[in-house]
KOLVEX-417875 format. One record per residue (C-alpha): x, y, z; residue number from 1. Coordinates in nm, 4 decimals, always signed. Each point is the difference from the previous one (the first is absolute). Layout:
# residues N
{{X,Y,Z},NUM}
...
This chain:
# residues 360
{{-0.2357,+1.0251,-1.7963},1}
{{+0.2210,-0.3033,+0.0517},2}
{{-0.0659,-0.3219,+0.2281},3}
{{+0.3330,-0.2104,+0.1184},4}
{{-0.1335,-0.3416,+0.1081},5}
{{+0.2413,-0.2007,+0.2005},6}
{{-0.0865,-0.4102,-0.0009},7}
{{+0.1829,-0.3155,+0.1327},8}
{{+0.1666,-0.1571,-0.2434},9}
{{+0.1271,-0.3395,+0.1893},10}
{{-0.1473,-0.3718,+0.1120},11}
{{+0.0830,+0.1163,+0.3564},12}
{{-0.2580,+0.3014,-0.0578},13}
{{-0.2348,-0.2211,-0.2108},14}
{{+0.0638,+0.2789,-0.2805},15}
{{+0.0251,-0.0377,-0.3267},16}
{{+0.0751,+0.4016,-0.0666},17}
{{+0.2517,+0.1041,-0.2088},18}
{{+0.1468,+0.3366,+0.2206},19}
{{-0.1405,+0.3483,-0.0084},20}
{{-0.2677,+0.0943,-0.3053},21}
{{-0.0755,+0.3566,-0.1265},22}
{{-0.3209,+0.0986,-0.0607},23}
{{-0.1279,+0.2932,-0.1262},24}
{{-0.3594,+0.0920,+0.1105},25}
{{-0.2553,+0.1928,-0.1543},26}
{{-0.1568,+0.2211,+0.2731},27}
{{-0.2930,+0.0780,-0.2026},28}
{{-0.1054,-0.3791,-0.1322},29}
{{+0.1923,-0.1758,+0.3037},30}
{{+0.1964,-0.2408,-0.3137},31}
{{+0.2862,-0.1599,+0.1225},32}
{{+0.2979,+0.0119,-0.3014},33}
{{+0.3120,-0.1806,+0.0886},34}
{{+0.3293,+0.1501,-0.0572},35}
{{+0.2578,-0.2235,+0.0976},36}
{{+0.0960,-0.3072,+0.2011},37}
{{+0.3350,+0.0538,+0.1959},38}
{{+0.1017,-0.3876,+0.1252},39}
{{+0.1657,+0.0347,+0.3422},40}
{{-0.0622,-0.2929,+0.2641},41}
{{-0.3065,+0.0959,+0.2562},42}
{{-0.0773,+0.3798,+0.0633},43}
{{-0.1821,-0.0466,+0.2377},44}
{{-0.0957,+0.3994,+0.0743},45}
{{+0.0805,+0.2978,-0.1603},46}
{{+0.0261,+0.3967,+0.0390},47}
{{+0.0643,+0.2757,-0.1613},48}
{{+0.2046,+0.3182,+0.1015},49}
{{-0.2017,+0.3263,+0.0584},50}
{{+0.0917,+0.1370,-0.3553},51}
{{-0.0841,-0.3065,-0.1712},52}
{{+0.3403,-0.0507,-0.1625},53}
{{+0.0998,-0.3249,+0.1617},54}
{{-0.1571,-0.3274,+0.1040},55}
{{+0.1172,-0.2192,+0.2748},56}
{{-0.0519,-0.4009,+0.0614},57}
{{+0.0553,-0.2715,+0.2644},58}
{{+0.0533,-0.3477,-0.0776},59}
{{-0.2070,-0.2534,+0.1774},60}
{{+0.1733,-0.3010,+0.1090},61}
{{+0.3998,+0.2161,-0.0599},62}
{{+0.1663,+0.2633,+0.1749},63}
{{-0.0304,+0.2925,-0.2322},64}
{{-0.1526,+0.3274,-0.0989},65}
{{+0.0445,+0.0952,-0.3433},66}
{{-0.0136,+0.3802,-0.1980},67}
{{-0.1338,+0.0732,-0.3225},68}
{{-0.0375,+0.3296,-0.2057},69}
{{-0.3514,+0.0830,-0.1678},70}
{{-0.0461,+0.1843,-0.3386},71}
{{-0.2895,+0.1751,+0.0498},72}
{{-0.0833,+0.0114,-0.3579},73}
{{-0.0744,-0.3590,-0.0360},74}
{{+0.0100,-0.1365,+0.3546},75}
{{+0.2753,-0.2581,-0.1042},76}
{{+0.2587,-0.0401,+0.2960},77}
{{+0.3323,-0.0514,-0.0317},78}
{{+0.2001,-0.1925,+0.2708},79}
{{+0.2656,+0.2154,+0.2032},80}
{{+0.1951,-0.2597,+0.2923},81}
{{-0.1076,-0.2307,+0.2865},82}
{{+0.1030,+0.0689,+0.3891},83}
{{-0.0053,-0.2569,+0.2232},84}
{{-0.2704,+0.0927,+0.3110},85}
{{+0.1658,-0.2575,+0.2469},86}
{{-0.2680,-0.2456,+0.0444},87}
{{-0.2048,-0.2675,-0.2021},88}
{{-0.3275,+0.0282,-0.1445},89}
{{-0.0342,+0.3775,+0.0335},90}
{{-0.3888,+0.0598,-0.0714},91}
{{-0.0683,+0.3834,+0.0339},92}
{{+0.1710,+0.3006,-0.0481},93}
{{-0.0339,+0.3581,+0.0880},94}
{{+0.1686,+0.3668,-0.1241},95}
{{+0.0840,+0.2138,+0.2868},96}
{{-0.1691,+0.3717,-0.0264},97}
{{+0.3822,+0.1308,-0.0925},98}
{{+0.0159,-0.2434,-0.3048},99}
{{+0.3495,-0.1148,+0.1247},100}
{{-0.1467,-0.3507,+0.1550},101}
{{-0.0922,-0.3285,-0.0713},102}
{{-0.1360,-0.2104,+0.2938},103}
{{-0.0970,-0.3544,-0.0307},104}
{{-0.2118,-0.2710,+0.1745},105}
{{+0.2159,-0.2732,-0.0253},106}
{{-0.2649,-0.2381,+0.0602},107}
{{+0.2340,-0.3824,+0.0454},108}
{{+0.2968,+0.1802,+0.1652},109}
{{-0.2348,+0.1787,+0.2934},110}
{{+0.1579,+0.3447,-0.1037},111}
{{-0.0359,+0.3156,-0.1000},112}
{{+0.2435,+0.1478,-0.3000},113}
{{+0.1542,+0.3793,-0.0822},114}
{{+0.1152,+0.0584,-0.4042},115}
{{+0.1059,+0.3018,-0.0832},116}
{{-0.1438,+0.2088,-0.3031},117}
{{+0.3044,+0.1868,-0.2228},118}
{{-0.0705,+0.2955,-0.1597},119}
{{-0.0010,-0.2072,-0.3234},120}
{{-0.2843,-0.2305,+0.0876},121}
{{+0.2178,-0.2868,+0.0951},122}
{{+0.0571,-0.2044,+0.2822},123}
{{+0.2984,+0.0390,+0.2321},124}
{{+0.1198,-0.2489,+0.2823},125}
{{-0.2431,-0.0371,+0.3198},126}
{{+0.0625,+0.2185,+0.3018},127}
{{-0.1855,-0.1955,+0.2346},128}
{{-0.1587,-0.3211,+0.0891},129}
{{-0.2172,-0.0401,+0.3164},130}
{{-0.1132,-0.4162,+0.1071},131}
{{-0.3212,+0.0355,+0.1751},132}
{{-0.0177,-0.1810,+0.3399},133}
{{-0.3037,-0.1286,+0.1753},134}
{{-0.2119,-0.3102,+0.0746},135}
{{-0.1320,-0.2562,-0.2226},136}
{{-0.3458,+0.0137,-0.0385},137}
{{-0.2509,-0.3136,+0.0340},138}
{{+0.0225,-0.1365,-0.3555},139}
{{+0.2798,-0.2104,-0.0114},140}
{{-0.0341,+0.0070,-0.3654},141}
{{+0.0011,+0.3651,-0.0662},142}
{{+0.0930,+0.1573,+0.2895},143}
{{+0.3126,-0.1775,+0.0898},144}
{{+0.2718,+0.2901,-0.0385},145}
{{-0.0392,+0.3460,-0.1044},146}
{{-0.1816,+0.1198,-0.2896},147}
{{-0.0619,+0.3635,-0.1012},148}
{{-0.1983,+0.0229,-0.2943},149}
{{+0.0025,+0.3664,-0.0632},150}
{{+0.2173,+0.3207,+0.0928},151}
{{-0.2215,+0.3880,-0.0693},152}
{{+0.0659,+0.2822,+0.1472},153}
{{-0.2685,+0.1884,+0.1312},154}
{{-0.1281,+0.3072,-0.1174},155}
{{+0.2175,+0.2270,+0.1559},156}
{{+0.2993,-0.1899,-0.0908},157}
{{+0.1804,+0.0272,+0.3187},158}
{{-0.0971,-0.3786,+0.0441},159}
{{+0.0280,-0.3403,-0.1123},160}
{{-0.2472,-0.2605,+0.0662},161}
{{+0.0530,-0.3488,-0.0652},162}
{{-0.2952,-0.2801,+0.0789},163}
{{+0.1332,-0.3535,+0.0982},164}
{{-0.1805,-0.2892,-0.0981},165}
{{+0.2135,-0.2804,+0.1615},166}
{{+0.0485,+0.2124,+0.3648},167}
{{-0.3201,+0.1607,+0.0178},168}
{{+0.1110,+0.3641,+0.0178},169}
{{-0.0223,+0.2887,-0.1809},170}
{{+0.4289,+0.1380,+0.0392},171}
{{+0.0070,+0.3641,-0.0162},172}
{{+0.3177,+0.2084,-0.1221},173}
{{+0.1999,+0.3281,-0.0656},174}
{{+0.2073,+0.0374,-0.2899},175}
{{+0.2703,+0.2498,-0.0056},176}
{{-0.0086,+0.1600,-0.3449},177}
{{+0.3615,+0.0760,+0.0114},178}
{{+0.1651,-0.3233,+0.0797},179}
{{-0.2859,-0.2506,-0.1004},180}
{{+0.0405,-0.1439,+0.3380},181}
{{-0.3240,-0.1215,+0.1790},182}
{{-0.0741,+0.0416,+0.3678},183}
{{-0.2850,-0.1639,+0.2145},184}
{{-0.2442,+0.2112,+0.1105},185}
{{-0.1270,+0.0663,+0.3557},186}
{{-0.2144,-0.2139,+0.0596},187}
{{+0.1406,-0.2387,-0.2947},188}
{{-0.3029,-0.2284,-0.0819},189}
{{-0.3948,-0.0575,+0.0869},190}
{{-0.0820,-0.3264,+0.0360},191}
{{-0.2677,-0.1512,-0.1760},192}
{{-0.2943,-0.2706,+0.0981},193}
{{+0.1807,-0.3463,+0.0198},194}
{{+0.0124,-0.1884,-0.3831},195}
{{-0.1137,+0.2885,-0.1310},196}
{{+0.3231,+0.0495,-0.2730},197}
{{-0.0364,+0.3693,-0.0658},198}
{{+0.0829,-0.0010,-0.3555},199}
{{+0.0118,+0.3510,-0.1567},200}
{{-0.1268,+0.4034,+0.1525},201}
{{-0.1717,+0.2708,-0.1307},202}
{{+0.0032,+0.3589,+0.1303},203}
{{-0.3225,+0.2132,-0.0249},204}
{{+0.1230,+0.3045,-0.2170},205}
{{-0.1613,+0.2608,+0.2467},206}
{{-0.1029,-0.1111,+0.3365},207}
{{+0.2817,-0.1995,+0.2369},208}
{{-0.1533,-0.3675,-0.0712},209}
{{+0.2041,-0.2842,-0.1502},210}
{{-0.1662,-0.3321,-0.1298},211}
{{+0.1842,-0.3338,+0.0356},212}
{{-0.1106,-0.3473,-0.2090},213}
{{+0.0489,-0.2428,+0.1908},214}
{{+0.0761,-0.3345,-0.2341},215}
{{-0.0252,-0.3149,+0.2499},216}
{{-0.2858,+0.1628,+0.1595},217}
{{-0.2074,+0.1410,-0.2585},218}
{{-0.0648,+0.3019,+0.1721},219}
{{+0.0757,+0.4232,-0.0299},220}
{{+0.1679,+0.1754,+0.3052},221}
{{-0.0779,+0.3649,+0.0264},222}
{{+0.2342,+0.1864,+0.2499},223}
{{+0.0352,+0.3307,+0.0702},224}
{{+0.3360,+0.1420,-0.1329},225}
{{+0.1953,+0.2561,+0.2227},226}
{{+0.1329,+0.2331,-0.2315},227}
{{+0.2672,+0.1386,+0.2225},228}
{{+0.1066,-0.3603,+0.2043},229}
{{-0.0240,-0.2187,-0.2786},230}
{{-0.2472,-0.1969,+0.2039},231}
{{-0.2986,-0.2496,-0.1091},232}
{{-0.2976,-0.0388,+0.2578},233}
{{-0.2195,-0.3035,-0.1258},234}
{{-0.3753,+0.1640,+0.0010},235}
{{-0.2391,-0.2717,-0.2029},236}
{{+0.0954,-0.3075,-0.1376},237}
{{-0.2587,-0.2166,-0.2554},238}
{{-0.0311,-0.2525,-0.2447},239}
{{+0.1554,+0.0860,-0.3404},240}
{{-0.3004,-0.2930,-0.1459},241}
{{-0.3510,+0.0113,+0.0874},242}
{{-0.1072,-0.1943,+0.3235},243}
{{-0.1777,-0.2846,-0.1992},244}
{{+0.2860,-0.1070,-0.2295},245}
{{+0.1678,-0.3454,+0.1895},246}
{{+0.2605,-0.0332,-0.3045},247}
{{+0.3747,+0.0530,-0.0116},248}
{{+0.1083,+0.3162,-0.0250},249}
{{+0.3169,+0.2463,+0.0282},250}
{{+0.0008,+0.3361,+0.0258},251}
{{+0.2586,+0.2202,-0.2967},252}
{{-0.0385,+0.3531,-0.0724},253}
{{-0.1634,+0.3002,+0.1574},254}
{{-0.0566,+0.3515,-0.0917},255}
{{-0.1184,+0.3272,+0.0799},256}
{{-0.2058,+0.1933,-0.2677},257}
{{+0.1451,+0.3441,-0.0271},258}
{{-0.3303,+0.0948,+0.1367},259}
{{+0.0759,-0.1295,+0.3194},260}
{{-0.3249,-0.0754,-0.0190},261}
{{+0.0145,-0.4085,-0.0855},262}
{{+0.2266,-0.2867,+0.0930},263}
{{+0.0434,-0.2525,-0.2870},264}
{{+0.1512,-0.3732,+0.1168},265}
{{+0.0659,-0.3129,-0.2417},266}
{{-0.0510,-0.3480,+0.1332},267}
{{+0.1372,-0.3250,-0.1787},268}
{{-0.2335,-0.2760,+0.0596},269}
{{-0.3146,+0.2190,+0.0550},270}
{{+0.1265,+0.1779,-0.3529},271}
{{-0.1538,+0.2951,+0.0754},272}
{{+0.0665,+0.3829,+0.0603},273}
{{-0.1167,+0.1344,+0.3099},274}
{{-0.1811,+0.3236,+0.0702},275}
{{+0.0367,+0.1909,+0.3251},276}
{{-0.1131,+0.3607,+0.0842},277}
{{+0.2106,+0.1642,+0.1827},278}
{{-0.1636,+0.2124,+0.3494},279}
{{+0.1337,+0.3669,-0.0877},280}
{{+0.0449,+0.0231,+0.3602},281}
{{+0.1083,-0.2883,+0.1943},282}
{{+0.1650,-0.2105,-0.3268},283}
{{-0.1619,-0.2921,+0.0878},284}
{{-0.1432,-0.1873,-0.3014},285}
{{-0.3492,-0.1775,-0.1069},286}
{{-0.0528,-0.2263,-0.2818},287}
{{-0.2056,+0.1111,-0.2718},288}
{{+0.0988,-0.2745,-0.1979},289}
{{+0.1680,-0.2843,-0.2443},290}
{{+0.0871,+0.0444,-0.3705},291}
{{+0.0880,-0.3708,-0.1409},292}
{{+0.2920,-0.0261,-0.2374},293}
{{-0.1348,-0.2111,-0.1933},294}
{{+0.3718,-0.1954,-0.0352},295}
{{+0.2351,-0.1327,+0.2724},296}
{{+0.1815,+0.1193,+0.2410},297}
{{+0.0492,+0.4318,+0.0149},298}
{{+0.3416,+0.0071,+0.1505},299}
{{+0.0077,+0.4047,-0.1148},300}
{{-0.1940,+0.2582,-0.0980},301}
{{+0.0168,+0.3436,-0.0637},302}
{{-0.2219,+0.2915,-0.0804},303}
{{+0.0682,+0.2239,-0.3155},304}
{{+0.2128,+0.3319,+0.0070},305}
{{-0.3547,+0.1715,-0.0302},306}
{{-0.1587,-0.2325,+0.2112},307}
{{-0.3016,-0.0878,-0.1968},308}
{{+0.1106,-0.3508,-0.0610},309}
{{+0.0913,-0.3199,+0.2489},310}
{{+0.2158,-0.2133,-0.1506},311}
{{+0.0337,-0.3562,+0.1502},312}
{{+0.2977,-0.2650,-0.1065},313}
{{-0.0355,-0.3460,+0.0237},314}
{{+0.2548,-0.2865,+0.0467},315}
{{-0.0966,-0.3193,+0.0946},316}
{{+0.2306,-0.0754,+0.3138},317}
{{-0.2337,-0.2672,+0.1104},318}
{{-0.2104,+0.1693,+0.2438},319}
{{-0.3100,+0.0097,-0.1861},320}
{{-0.2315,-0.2875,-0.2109},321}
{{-0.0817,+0.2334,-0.2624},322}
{{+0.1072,-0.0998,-0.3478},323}
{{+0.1118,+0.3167,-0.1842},324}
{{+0.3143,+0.1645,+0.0780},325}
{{+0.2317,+0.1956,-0.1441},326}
{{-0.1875,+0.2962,-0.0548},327}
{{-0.0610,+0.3700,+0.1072},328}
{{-0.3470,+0.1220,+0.0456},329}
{{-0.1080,+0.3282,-0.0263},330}
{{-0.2827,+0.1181,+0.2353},331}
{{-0.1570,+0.3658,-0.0317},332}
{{-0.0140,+0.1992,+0.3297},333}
{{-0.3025,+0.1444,+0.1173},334}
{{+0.0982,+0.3060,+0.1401},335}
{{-0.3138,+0.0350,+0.2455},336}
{{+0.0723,-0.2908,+0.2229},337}
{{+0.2794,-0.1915,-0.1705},338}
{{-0.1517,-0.2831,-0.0995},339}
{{+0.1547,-0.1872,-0.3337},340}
{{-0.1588,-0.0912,-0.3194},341}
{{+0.1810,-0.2502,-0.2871},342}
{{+0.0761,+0.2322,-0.3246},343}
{{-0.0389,-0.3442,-0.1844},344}
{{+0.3618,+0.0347,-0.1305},345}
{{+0.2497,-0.2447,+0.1158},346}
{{+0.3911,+0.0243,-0.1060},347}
{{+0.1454,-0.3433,-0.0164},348}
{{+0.3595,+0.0007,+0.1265},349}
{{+0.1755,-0.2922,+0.1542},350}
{{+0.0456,-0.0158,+0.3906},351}
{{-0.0369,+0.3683,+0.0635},352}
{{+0.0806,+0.1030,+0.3909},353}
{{+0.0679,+0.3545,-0.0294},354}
{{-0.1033,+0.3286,-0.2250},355}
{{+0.1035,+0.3423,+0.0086},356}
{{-0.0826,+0.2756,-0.2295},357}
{{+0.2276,+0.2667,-0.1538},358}
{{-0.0740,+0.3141,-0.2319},359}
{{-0.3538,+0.0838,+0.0865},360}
């Protein structure tokens, strides 16, 4: 199995990464072996098509999603062409069910972005380019235009769903897989609790529940998710940190175990995991606990192919007091009731923000 590890690599970022880094991981011993450092200026996320062949990046802080092919005997990737996505700072992207799309979060430029996939793994022009319109929210600093920090379709794939931090809404979409063009849905957005900066969703894999973090507010949405309309109903909303901790803190990443059974959210400034169960009927969630770090600031994290293993990355972006950084940190899973336990490895890499496996 292979891990691709995307970092930020400039001042502007605070990084000090060099690009994308290849590791290959032992699934038996959990070791960490790096392969290769590819030097490309900020991926800030990465995915992978459904046959693992290619790998795709946006650049923070540009206007550009880039293609690269994967040899699957050694993991080593091997850069293809760059697109333009039509806005600056793009900071998520997403492959449509077909395999024919790329859509971005262009998180600066208030937009959302439409690449097309060739046959050949590469990159063609962009078919579409949608500005997001709404109102500011009440932080002048962070919520003075639009800014949609993530773009997934949910699980049917018949829609798009893209949370945005600066207008407080969480934009819903149709793609049409034959033109790449996007169309608002009916009703086109749910609103959100003022200065709450809905940051990025997860869909429950079984049940019609989606989970929104909410950044600026340190808190989870749940909604109910209309399967047919495309429609969010808000249900339960509660603190991502528990109700005693007075620090700073901003919500990042959020996740569904394929369970359906758990809700996992990151905070930076708390430096924690959280732990929610999940009500098999109703979606709403209950905290069953925080899993520390133990380093700064868990912009990402993901869960392992089999998912036995949590696997937190930490950059310091200066949202946190702790002093180590730049590291990921594996936690086990306890499959009972989710909770996380340190394996007592730690892989130093430099200003990690994103991880995706390949070839498990």
């Amino acid at each position: 199995m292979f891990a691709y590890v995307g970092a930020f690599t400039t001042p502007e970022r605070k990084g000090h990464g060099g690009g994308i880094n290849v590791y290959r991981v032992d699934p038996a011993s959990g070791a960490w072996t790096h392969e290769q450092l590819l030097e490309i200026a900020n991926p800030s996320f990465l995915t992978l098509d459904r046959a693992q062949r290619f790998l795709y990046a946006v650049h923070a802080d540009l206007d550009e999603v880039s293609a690269y092919a994967i040899d699957k005997q050694n993991g080593q990737i091997t850069a293809l062409n760059r697109q333009s996505c039509g806005g600056k700072n793009p900071v998520h992207l997403s492959i449509d069910p077909t395999g024919r799309w790329i859509v971005t979060a262009n998180y600066s430029a208030g937009s959302v972005g439409v690449v097309p996939i060739e046959k050949d793994g590469t990159l063609g022009p962009r078919t579409d380019l949608v500005t997001l319109s709404g109102e500011p929210g009440p932080d002048g600093k962070r919520q003075a235009s639009s800014h949609p920090h993530d773009a997934v379709f949910d699980p049917s794939g018949r829609f798009l769903v893209a949370p945005d931090l600066g207008f407080d809404r969480v934009f819903v979409f149709r793609l049409d897989a034959e033109t790449g063009k996007l169309t608002a849905n009916d009703p086109p957005f749910v609103a959100t609790r003022a200065g709450a900066g809905p940051r990025h969703i997860a869909f429950h894999p079984r049940m019609p529940f989606a989970y929104v973090i909410n950044e600026l507010g340190s808190s989870i949405t749940a909604y109910r998710f209309d399967p047919q309309r495309g429609s969010l109903q808000p249900i339960q909303i509660l603190p991502s940190i528990p109700a005693d901790y007075t620090g700073n803190n901003h919500g990042a990443e959020i996740a569904v175990a394929p369970s359906g059974r758990v809700v996992y959210a990151s905070n930076r400034g708390h430096d924690s995991i959280g732990i929610f169960a999940v009500d098999q009927r109703g979606g709403a969630l209950t905290p069953v606990g925080w899993a520390p770090t133990h380093a700064k600031s868990p912009r990402f994290f993901c869960l392992d192919p089999a998912a036995q293993i949590l696997y937190a990355a930490n950059a310091d972006e200066g949202f946190s007091d702790q002093q180590n950084t730049d590291t990921i940190v594996p936690f086990r899973i306890n499959q009972a009731n989710g909770m996380l336990t340190p394996t007592g490895q730690v892989i130093k890499t430099s200003s990690p923000c994103t991880i995706f496996f390949a070839g498990a």
